[in-house]
PyMOL commands that place a pseudoatom at each C-alpha (Angstrom):
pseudoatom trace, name=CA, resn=UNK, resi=1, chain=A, elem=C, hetatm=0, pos=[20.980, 9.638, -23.677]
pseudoatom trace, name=CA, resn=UNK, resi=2, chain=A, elem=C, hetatm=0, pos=[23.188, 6.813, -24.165]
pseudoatom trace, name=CA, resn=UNK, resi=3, chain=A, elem=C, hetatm=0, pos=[26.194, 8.263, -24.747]
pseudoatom trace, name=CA, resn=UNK, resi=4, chain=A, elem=C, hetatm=0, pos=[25.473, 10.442, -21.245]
pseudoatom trace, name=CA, resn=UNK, resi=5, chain=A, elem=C, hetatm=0, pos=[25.177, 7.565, -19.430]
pseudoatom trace, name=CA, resn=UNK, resi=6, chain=A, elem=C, hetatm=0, pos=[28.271, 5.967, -20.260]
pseudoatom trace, name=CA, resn=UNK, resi=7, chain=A, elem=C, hetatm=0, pos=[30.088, 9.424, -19.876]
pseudoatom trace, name=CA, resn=UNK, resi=8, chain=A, elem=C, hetatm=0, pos=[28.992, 8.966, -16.069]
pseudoatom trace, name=CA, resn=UNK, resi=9, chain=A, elem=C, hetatm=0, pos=[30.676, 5.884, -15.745]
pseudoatom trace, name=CA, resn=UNK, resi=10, chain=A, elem=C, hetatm=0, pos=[28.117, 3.457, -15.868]
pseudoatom trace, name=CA, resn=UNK, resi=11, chain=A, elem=C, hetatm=0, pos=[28.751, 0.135, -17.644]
pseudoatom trace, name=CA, resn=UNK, resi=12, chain=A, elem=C, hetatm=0, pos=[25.947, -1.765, -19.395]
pseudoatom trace, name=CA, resn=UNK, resi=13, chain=A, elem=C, hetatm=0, pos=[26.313, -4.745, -16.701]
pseudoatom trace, name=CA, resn=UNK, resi=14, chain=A, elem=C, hetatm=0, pos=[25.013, -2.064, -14.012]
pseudoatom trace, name=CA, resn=UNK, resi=15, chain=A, elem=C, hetatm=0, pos=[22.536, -0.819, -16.361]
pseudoatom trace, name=CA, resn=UNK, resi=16, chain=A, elem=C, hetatm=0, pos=[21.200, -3.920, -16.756]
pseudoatom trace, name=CA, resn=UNK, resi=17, chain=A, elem=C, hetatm=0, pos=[21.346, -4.521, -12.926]
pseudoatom trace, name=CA, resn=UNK, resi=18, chain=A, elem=C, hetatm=0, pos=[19.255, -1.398, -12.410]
pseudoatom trace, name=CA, resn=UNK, resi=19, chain=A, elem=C, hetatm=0, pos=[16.704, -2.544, -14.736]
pseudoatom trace, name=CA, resn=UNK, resi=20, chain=A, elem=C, hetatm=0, pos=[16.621, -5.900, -13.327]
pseudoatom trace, name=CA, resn=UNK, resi=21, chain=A, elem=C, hetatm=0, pos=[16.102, -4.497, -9.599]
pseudoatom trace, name=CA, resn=UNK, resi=22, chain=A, elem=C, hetatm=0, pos=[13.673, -1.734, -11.025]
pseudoatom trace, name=CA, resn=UNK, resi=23, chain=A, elem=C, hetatm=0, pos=[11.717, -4.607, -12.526]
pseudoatom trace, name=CA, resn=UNK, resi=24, chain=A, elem=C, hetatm=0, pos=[11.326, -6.615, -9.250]
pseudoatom trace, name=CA, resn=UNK, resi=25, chain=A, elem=C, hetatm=0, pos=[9.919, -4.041, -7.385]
pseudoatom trace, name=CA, resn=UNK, resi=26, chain=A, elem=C, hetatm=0, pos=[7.231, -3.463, -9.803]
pseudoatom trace, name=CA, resn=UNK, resi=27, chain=A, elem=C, hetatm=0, pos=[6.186, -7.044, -10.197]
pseudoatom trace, name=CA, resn=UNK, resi=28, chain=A, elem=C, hetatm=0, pos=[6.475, -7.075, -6.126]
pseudoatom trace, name=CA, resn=UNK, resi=29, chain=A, elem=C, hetatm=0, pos=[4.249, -3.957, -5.973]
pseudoatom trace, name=CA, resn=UNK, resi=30, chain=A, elem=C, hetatm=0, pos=[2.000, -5.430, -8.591]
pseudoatom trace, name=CA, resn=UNK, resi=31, chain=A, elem=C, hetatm=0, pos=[1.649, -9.153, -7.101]
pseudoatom trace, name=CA, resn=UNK, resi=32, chain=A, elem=C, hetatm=0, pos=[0.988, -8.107, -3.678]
pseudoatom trace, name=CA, resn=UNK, resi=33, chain=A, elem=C, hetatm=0, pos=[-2.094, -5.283, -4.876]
pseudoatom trace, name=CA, resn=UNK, resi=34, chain=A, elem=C, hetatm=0, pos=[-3.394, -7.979, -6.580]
pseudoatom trace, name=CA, resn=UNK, resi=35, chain=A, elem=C, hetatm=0, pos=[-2.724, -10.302, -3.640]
pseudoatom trace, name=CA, resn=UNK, resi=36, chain=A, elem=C, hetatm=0, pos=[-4.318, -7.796, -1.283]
pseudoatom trace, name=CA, resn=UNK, resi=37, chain=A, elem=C, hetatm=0, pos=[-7.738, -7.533, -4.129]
pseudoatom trace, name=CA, resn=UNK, resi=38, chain=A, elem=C, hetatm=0, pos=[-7.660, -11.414, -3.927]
pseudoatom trace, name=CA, resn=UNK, resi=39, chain=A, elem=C, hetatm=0, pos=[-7.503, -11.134, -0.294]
pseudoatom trace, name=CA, resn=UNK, resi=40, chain=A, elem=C, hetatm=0, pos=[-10.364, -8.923, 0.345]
pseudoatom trace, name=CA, resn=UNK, resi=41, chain=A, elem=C, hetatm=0, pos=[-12.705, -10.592, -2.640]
pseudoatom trace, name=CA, resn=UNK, resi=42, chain=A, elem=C, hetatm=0, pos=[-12.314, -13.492, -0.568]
pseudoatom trace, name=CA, resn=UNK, resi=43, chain=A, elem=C, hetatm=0, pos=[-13.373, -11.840, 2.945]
pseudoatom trace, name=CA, resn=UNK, resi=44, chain=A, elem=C, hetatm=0, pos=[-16.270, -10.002, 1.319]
pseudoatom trace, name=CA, resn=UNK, resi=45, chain=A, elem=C, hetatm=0, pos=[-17.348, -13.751, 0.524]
pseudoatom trace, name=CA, resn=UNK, resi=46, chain=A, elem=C, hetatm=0, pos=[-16.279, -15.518, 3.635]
pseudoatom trace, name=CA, resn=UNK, resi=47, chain=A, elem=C, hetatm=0, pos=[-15.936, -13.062, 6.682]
pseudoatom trace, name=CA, resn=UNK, resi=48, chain=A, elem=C, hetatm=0, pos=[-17.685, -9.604, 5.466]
pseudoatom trace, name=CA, resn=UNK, resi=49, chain=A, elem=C, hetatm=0, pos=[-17.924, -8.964, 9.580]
pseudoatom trace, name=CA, resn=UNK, resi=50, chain=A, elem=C, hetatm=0, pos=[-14.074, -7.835, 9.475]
pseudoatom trace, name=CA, resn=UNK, resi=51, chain=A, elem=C, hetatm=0, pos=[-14.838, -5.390, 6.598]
pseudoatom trace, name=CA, resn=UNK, resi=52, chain=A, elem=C, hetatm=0, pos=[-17.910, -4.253, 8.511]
pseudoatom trace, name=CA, resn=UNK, resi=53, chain=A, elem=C, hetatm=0, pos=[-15.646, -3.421, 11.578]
pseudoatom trace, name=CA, resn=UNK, resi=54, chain=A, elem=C, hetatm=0, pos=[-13.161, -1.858, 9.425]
pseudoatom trace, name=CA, resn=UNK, resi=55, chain=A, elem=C, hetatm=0, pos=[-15.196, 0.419, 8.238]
pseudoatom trace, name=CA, resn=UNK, resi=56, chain=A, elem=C, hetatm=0, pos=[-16.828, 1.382, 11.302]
pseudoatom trace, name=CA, resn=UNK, resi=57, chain=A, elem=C, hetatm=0, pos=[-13.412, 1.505, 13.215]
pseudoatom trace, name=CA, resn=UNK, resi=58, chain=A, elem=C, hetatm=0, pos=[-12.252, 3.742, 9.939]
pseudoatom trace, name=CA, resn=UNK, resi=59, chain=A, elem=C, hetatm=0, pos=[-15.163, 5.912, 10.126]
pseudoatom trace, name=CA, resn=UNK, resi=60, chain=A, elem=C, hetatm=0, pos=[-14.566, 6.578, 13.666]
pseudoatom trace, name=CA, resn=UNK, resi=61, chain=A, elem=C, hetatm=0, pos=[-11.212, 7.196, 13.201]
pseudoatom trace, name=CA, resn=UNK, resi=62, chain=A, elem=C, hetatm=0, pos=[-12.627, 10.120, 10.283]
pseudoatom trace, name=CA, resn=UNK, resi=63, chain=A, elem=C, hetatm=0, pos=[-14.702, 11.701, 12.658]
pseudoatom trace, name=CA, resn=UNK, resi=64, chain=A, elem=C, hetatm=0, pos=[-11.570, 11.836, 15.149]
pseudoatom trace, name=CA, resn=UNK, resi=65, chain=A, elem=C, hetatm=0, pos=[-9.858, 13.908, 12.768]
pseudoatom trace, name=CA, resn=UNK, resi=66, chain=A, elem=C, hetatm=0, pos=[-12.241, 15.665, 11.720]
pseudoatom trace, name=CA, resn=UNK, resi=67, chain=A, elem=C, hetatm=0, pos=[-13.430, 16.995, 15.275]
pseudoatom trace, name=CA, resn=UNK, resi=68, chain=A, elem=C, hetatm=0, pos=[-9.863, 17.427, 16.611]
pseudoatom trace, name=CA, resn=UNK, resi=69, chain=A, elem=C, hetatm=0, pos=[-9.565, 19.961, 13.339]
pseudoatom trace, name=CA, resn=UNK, resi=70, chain=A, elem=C, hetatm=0, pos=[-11.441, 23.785, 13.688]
pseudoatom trace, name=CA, resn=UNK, resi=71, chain=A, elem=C, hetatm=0, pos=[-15.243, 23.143, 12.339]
pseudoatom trace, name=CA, resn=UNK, resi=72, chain=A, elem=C, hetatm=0, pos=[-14.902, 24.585, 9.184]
pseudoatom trace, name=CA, resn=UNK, resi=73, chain=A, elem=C, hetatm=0, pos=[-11.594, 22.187, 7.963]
pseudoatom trace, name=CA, resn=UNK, resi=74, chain=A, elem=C, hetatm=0, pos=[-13.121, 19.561, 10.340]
pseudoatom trace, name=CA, resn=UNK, resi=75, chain=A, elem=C, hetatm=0, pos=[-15.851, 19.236, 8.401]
pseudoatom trace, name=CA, resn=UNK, resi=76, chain=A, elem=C, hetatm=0, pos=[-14.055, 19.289, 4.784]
pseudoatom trace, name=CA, resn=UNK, resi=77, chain=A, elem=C, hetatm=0, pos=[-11.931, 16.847, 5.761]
pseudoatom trace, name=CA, resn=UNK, resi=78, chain=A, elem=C, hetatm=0, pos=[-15.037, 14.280, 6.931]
pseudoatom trace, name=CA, resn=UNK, resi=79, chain=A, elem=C, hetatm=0, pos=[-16.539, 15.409, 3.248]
pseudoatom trace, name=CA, resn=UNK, resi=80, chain=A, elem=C, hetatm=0, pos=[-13.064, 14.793, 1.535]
pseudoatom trace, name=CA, resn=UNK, resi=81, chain=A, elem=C, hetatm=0, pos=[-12.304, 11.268, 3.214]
pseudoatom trace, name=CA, resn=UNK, resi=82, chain=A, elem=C, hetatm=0, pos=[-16.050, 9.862, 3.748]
pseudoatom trace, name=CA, resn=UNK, resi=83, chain=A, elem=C, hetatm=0, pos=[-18.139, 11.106, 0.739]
pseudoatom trace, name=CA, resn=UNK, resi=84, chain=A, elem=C, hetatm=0, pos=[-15.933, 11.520, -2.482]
pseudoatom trace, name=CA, resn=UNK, resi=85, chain=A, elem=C, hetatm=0, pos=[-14.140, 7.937, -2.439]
pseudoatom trace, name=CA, resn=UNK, resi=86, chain=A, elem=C, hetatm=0, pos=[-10.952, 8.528, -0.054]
pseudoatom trace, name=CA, resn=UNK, resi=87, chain=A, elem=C, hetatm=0, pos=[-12.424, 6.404, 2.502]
pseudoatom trace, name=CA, resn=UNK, resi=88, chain=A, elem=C, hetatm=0, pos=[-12.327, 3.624, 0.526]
pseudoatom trace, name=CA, resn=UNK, resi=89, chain=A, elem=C, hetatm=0, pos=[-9.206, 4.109, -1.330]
pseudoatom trace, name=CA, resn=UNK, resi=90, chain=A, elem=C, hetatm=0, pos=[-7.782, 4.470, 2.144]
pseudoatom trace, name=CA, resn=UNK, resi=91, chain=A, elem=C, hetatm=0, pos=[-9.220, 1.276, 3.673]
pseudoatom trace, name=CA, resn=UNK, resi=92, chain=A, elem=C, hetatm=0, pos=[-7.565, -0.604, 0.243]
pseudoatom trace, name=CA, resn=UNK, resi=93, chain=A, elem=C, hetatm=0, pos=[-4.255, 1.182, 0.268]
pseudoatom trace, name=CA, resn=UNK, resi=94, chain=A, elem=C, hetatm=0, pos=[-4.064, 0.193, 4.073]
pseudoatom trace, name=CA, resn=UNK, resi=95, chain=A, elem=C, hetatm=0, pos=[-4.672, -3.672, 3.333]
pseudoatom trace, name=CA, resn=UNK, resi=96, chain=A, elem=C, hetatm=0, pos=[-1.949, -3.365, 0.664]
pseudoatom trace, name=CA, resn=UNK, resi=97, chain=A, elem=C, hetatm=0, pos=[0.493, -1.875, 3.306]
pseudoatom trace, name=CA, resn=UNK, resi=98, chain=A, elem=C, hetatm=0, pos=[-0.847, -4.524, 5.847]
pseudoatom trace, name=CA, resn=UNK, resi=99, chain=A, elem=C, hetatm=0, pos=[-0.340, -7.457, 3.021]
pseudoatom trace, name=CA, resn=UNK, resi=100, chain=A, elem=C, hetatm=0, pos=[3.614, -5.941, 2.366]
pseudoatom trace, name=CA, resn=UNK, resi=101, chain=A, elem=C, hetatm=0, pos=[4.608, -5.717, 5.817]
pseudoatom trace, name=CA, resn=UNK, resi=102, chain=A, elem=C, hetatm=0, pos=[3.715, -9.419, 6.148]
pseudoatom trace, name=CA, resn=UNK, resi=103, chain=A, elem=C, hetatm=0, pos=[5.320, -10.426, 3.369]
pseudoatom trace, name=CA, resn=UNK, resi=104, chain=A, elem=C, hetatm=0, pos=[8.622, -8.256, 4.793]
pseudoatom trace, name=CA, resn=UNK, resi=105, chain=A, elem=C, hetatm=0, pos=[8.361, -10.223, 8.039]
pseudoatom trace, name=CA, resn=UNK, resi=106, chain=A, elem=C, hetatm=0, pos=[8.534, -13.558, 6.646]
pseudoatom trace, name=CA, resn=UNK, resi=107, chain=A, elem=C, hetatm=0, pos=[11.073, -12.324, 4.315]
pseudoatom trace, name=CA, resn=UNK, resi=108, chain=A, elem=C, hetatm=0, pos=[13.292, -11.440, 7.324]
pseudoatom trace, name=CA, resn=UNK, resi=109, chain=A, elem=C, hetatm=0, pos=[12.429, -14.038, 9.247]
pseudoatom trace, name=CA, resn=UNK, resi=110, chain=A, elem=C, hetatm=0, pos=[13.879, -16.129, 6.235]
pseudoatom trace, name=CA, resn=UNK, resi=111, chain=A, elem=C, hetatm=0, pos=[16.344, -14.342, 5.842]
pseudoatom trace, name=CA, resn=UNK, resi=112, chain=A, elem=C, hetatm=0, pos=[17.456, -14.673, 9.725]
pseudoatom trace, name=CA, resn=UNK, resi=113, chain=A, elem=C, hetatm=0, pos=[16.758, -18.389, 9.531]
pseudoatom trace, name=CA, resn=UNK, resi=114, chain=A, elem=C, hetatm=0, pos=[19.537, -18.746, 7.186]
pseudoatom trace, name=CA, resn=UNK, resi=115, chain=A, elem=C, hetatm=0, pos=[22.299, -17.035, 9.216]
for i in range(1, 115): cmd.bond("trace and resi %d" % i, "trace and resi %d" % (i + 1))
show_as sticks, trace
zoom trace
């Protein structure tokens, strides 16, 4: 595998490069989930009223879909995303994207700031 590698013209210094960039994403994808689990421990403790209208909001927004859908897919898609677990997974997966794109805002905004 080696030896294919450097047949495609890549040196070890951009190897390593490509390891060390594959490697930050990771530990940014891993930090901010478990910034995000931190995050939502700590509402569940402080303000459990946002998580209460999350999940109501959420559940509205199932039955949305599932009544804009014909009855019979309308009504395994409410199954699907309320009673076997995707509702939650989806409400978690959200906050994650939520906790990223503030991160990527003050990234850019420091980013901007030193122009």
């Amino acid at each position: 595998m080696i030896g294919m590698e450097r047949s495609m013209g890549q040196s070890d210094e951009q190897r390593k490069l490509g390891l060390k960039n594959h490697a930050r994403v990771h530990f940014f994808r891993i930090s901010t989930a478990i910034l995000t689990w931190i995050l939502l421990g700590a509402t569940l403790i402080y303000k459990p009223e946002w998580i209460r209208n999350g999940m109501r909001a959420g559940t509205r927004a199932i039955e949305a879909v599932g009544d804009t859908l014909p009855s019979y897919w309308g009504a395994q898609a409410e199954i699907v995303l309320r009673e076997l677990g995707g509702f939650l997974w989806l409400q978690i997966t959200a906050a994650i994207l939520f906790v990223r794109f503030v991160l990527w805002l003050v990234a850019a905004a420091w980013r901007w700031r030193g122009r």
